[in-house]
C-alpha positions as CSV (number, residue, x, y, z in Angstrom):
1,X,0.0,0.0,0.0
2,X,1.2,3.4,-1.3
3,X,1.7,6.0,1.4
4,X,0.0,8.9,1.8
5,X,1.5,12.2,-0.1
6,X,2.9,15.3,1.9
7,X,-0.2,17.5,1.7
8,X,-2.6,13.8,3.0
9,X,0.0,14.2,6.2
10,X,-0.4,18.1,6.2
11,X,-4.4,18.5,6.3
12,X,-4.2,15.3,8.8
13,X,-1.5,17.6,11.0
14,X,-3.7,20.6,11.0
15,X,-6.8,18.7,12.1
16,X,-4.8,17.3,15.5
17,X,-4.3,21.1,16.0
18,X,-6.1,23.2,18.2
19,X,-7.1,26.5,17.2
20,X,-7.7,29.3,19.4
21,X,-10.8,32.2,17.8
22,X,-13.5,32.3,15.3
23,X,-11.3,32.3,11.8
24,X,-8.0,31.0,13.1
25,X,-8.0,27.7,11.2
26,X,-9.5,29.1,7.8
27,X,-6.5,31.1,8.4
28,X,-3.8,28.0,9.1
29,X,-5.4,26.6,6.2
30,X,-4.7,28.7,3.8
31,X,-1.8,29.7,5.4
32,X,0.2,26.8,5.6
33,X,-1.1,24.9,3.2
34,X,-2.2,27.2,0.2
35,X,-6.0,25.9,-0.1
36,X,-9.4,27.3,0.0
37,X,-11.1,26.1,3.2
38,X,-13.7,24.4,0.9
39,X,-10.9,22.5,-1.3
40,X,-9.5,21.3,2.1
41,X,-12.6,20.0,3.9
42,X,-13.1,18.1,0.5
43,X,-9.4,16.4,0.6
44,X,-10.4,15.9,4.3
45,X,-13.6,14.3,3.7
46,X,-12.2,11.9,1.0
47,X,-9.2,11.5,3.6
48,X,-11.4,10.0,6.5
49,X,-12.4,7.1,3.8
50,X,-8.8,6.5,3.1
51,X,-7.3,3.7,4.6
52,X,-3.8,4.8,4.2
53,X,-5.1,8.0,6.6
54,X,-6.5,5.1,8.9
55,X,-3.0,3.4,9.0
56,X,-1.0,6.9,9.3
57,X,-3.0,8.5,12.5
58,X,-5.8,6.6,13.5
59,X,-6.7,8.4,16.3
60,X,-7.6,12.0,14.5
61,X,-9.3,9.4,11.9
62,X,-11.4,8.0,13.7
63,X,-12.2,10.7,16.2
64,X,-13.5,13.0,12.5
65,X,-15.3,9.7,11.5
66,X,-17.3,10.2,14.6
67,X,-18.0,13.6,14.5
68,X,-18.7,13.1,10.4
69,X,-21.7,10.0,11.7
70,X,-22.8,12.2,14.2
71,X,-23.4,15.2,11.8
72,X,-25.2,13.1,9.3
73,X,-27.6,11.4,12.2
74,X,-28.6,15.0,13.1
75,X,-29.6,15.8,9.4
């Protein structure tokens, strides 16, 4: 199994981040990793389906799997 690429280990880094303020992550995201908050929540999304992201930090995975189940119960 491939690994995942530099910016799959970058959006999974920023999630394990805590960000202090309304606006501070938008900020990081496009920031750090040059993307449009919508483009990363997409590579996010398609991330938390990934098993390579499983494999590489399963604990931010699965803990954004959770919240992703919970958010889709409520709608």
């Amino acid at each position: 199994m491939e690994e995942l690429g530099a910016r799959e280990r970058a959006v999974l880094a920023l999630e394990r981040r805590g960000f202090a303020g309304p606006g501070a992550k938008e900020r990081a995201i496009r920031e750090q990793l040059g993307l449009a908050p919508v483009r990363y929540y997409q590579l996010l999304n398609a991330l938390l389906d990934d098993p390579r992201a499983l494999a590489h930090d399963p604990i931010t995975v699965n803990r954004l799997r959770r919240v992703r189940a919970g958010r889709r119960e409520d709608r």
